[in-house]
Backbone bond lengths (Angstrom), bond angles and torsions (degrees), N, CA, C in turn:
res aa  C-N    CA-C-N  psi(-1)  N-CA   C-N-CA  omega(-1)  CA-C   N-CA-C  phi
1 X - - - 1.442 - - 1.530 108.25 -
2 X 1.132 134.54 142.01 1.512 123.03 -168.45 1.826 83.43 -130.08
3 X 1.629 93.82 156.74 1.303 110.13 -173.95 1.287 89.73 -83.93
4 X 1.998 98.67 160.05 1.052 128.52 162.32 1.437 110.44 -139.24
5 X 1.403 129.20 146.54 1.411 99.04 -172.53 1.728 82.52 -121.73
6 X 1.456 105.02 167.22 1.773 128.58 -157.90 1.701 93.73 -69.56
7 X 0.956 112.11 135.90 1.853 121.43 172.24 1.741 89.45 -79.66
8 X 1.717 86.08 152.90 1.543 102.69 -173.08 1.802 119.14 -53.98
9 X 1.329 102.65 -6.11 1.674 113.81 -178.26 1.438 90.95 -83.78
10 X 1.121 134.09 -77.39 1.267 156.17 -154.05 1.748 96.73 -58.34
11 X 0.746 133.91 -84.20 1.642 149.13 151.36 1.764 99.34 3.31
12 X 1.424 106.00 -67.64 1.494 106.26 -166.01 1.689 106.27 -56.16
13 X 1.709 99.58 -54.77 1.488 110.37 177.75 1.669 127.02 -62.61
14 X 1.167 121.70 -11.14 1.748 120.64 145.83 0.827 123.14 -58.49
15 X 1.443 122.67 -67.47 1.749 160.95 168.20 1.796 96.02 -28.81
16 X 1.650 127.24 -57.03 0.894 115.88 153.63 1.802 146.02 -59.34
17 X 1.642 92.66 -40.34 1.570 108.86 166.67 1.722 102.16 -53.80
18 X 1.445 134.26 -41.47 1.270 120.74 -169.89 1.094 115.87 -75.52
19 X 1.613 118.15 -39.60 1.549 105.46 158.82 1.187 133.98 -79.48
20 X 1.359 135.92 -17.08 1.314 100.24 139.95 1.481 154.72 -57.83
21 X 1.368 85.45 -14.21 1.720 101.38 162.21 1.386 119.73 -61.06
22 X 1.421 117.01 -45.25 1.362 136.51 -173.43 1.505 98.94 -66.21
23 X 0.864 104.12 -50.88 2.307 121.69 -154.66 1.852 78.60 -72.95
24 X 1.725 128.43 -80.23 1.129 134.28 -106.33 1.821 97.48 -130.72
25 X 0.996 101.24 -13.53 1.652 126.58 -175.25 1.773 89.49 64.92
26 X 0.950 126.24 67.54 1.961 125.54 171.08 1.152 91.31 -102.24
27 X 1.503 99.55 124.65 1.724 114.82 152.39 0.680 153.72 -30.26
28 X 1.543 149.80 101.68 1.718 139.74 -168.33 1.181 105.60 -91.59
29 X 1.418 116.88 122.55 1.495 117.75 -162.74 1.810 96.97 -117.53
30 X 1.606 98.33 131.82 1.816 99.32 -173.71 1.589 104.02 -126.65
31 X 1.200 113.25 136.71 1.533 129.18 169.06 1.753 100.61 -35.60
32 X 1.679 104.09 121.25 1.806 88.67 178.87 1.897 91.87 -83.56
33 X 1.072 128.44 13.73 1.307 92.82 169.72 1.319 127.32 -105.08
34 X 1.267 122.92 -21.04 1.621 125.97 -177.49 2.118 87.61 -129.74
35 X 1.062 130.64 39.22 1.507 128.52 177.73 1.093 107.89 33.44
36 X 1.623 155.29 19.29 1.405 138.81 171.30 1.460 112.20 -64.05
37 X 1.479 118.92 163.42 1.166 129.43 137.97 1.166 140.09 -16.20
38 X 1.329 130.36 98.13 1.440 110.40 -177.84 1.573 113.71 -128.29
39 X 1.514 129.34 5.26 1.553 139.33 -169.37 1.198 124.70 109.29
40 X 1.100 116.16 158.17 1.910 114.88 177.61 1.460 105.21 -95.65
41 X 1.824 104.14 164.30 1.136 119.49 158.06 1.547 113.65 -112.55
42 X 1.453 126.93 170.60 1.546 121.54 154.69 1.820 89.79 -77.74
43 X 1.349 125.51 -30.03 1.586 96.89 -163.17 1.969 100.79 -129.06
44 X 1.018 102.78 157.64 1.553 87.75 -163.79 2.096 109.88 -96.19
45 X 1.535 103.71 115.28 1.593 93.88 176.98 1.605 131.85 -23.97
46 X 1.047 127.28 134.68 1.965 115.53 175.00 1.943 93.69 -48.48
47 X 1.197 97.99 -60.65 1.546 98.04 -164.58 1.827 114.79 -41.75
48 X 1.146 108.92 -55.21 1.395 117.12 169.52 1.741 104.01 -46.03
49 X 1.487 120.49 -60.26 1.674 107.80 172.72 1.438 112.23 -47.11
50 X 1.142 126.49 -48.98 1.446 126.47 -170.51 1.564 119.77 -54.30
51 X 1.427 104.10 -39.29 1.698 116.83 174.37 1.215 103.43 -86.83
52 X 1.601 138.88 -14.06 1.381 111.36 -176.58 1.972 98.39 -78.96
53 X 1.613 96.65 -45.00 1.495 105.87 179.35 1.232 107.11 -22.41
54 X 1.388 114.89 -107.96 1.813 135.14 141.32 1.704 114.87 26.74
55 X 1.640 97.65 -57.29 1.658 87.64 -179.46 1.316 96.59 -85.93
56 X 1.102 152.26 40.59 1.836 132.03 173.59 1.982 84.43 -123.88
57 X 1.724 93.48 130.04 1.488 103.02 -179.01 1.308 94.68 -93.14
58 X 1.361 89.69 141.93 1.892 117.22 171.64 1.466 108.45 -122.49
59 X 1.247 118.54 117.36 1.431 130.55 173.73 1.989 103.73 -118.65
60 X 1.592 105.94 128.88 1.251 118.45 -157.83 2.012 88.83 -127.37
């Protein structure tokens, strides 16, 4: 995977998504397929629960 680092648009709008996370508890909502950025909610989609589930490995 080679780095890229966030353009100054992109950068500001995390940087904000985290504090409202911090301040308001709002959601940071990420593409389940390549994990980017994609915006907050106040409430979190089922679909978004389903892919966070899904991506956490379980070895039994």
């Amino acid at each position: 995977m080679d780095f890229r680092p966030l353009a100054e648009l992109e950068r500001r709008s995390v940087a904000t998504a985290l504090r409202g996370n911090a301040d308001r508890g709002v959601a940071l909502l990420m593409d389940p397929k390549d994990t980017r950025f994609v915006g907050t909610a106040e409430e979190v989609p089922d679909e978004q629960v389903i892919a966070a589930v899904k991506s956490v490995p379980c070895h039994y």
